[in-house]
C-alpha positions, 0 to 999 in steps of 0.5 A: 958884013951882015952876019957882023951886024947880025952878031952884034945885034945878038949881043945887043940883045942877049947880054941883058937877059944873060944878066937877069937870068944870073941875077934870077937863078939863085932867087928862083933856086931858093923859092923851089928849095921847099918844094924839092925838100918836101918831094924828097920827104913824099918819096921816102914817105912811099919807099917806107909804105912800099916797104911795109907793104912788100915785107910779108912777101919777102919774108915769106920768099925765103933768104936765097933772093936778095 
C-alpha cells in the first residue's frame, strides 16, 4: 500500500516538472545555439593555426608518413 501511495506521490510530483522541462528544452537549445556555433568557429580557428604550425615539419618529414 504505501509503495502505491509513494508512486503516486511521484507522479504527483514529477509530471509538472516533465512539462516544464518539454516546454524549456527547446528555449534552452535555442539560446545555446550561438555558443555552440561560435565554439565550432574557435576550434576550426586552432585546427587551421595547429596546421600552419605544424606545416614546415610535415613538409620537412618527407612523403613516406601520412
Amino acid at each position: 500500500m504505501w509503495t502505491f501511495l509513494l508512486w503516486l506521490l511521484l507522479f504527483v510530483i514529477c509530471w509538472p516538472v516533465a512539462l516544464i522541462a518539454l516546454i524549456l528544452y527547446p528555449i534552452v537549445w535555442l539560446l545555446t545555439l550561438p555558443l555552440r556555433l561560435i565554439g565550432i568557429g574557435v576550434g576550426a580557428i586552432f585546427e587551421t593555426l595547429r596546421a600552419l604550425l605544424l606545416l614546415p615539419a610535415r613538409v620537412l618529414r618527407g612523403p613516406g608518413r601520412a
